[in-house]
N, C-alpha and C positions, 0 to 999 in steps of 0.2 A: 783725293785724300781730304779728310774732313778737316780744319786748322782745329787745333787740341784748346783755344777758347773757344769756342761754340760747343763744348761739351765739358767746360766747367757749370759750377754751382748761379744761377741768376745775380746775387748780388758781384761775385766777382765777375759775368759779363758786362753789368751795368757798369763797374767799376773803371775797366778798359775803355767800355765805351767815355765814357766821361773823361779820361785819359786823351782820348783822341781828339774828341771835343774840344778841348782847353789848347790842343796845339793848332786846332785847328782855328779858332775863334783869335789862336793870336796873330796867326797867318794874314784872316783877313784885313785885321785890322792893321797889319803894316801893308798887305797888299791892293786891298780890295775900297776902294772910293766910293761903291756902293753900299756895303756892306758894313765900313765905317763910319755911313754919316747915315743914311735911314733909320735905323734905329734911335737914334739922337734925337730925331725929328720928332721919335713917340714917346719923348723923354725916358729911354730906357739906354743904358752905359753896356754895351756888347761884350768890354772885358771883365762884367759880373758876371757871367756866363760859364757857371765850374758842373753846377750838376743838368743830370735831363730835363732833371723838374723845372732847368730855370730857363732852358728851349722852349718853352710853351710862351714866353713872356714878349717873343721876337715874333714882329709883326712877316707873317708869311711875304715871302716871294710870288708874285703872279706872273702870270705871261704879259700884261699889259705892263706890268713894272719892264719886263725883258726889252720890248718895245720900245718906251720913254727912255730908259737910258742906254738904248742901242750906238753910244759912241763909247762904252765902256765893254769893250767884245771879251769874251768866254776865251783865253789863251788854253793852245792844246798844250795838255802836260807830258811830259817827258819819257809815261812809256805809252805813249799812242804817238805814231806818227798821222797826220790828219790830211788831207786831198779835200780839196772839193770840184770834182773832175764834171763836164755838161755829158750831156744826152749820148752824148760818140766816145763817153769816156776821155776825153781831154781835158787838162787843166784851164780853168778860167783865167778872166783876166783878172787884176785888182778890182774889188769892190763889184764885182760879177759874182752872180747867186749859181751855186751848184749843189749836188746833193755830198754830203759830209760822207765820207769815207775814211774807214778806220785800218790801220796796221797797227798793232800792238806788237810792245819790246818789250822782252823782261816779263809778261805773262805765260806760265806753265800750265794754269788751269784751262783755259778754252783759246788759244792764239788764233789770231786771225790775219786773215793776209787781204787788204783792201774791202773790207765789207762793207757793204752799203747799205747805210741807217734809215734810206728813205725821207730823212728829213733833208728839206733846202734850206740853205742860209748863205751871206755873203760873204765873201775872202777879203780877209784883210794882212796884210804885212806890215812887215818895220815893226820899231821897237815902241813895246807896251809901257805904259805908265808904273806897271808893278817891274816892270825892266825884263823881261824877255823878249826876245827877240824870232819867239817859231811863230808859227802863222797864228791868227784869230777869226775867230766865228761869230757872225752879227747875231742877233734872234733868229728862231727858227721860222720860214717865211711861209711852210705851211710842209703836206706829206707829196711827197713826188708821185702816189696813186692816184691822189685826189687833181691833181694840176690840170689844167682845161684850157684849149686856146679859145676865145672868142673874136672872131675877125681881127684875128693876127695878133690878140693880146693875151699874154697869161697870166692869169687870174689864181688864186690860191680859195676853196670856201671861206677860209677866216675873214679876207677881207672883203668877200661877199656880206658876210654878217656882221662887217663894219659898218656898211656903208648903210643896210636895214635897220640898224639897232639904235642908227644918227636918227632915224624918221619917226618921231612919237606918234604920228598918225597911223602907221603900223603896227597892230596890238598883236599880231605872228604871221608866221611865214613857211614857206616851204618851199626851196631851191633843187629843182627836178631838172636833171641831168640828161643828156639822150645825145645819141650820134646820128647824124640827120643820113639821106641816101650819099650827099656826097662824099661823109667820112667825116666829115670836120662836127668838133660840139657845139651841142647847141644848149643853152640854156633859158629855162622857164621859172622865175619868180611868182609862186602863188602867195598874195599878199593879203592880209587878213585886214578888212579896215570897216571900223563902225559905221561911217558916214561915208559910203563910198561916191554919191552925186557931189561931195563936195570937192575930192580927189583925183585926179585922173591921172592915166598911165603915164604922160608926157612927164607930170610933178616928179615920179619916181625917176623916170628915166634921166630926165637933166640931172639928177644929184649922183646919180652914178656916172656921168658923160663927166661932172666935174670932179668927180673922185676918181675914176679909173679910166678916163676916156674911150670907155665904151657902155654900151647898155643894153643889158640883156632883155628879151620878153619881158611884158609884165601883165600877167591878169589880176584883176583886183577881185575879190568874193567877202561874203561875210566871215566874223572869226571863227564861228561857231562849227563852218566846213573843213576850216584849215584846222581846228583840230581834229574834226574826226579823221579827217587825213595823215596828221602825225599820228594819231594810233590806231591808222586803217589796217598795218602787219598785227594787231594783237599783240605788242609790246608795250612793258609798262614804262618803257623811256621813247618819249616823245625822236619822231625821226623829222630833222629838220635839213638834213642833205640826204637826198636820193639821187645815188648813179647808175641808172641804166646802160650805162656806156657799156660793161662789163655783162651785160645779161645775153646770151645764145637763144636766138628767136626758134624753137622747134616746127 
């Protein structure tokens, strides 16, 4: 059943929306310690915040925001029950990364019973600074397809592309995925570098051994290869993770 505002006149949904808006802008700001004080920071006051137009004015939310202030965790609300159970479907311990799983209460349109969002994040308990008390959810640590062991470590691409993105000497990249005979992954860093006699593989590899403690391949080439390689599929968005993991050898 369609809700009977989404088939009124534009200005009266605009109208609702902005309704909701205003409850919800005051939510944050009795609840929310991020959402109360960044704004501040862009000298912009969050409880002026009545119509859409004046949403454009708040400085967007990014993942790396999500990241920097991951001691301020996402509390589930009251009609989702949330899990974040590991690999064997069991619950984690405190502060242990699982994939976020959802039961919905109080949902008529699409209910679901334990779905799995595919995203991993870490479990947190006890009671929140906004004062609830259900579980919470650190940032999202990456997609549970994408996950990869590397000599016994697990790696997310994000923070693969953390740790490339630190290296200015790196002007692009391409992180090539493959399951080697024995089963386990394997990863290849093709690295785009102008001056490559001046660089060598070991330089890469120690900044990952100190950020991840471990270190994948690394071949270095000019940049000009590594792009025709991000758009060696004929696509107009650059591919800067390939996983073969998933490819059926005919």
């Amino acid at each position: 059943m369609i809700p009977e505002i989404e088939k009124k006149p534009l200005n009266e949904i605009k109208e609702f929306q902005e309704a909701k808006l205003r409850s919800l802008i005051v939510y944050l700001e009795n609840n929310s310690k991020y959402y109360s004080n960044h704004p501040r920071h862009n000298n912009i006051n969050i409880s002026y915040t009545n119509k859409l137009e004046d949403l454009r004015k708040i400085p967007v939310t990014i993942k790396d925001d999500l990241q920097k202030y991951s001691d301020i965790f996402l509390c589930a609300g009251k009609n989702k029950i949330i899990e974040s159970p590991d690999e064997n479907d069991e619950a984690v311990s405190e502060g242990s990364a699982g994939e976020v799983t959802i039961t919905t209460s109080g949902v008529e349109g699409m209910p679901l019973l334990r779905f799995k969002t595919g995203d991993i994040c870490n479990r947190r308990i006890g009671k929140c600074s906004c004062g609830r008390t259900t579980m919470r959810l650190g940032a999202v640590t990456g997609r549970k397809k994408q996950m990869l062991k590397l000599k016994g470590t697990t790696l997310f691409p994000p923070a693969i592309n953390d740790v490339l993105n630190q290296l200015e000497f790196i002007d692009n990249y391409i992180v090539d995925i493959r399951t080697n005979e024995s089963g386990t992954d394997e990863v290849l860093i093709k690295a785009g570098i102008g001056t490559i006699e001046k660089y060598t593989e070991g330089t890469t590899k120690d900044h990952f051994r100190s950020r991840m403690r471990v270190a994948p391949e690394i071949e270095l080439l000019p940049p000009k290869e590594i792009t025709a390689l991000r758009f060696a599929r004929g696509s107009r968005k650059p591919w800067v993770f390939l996983d073969h993991r998933n490819i059926k050898k005919l």
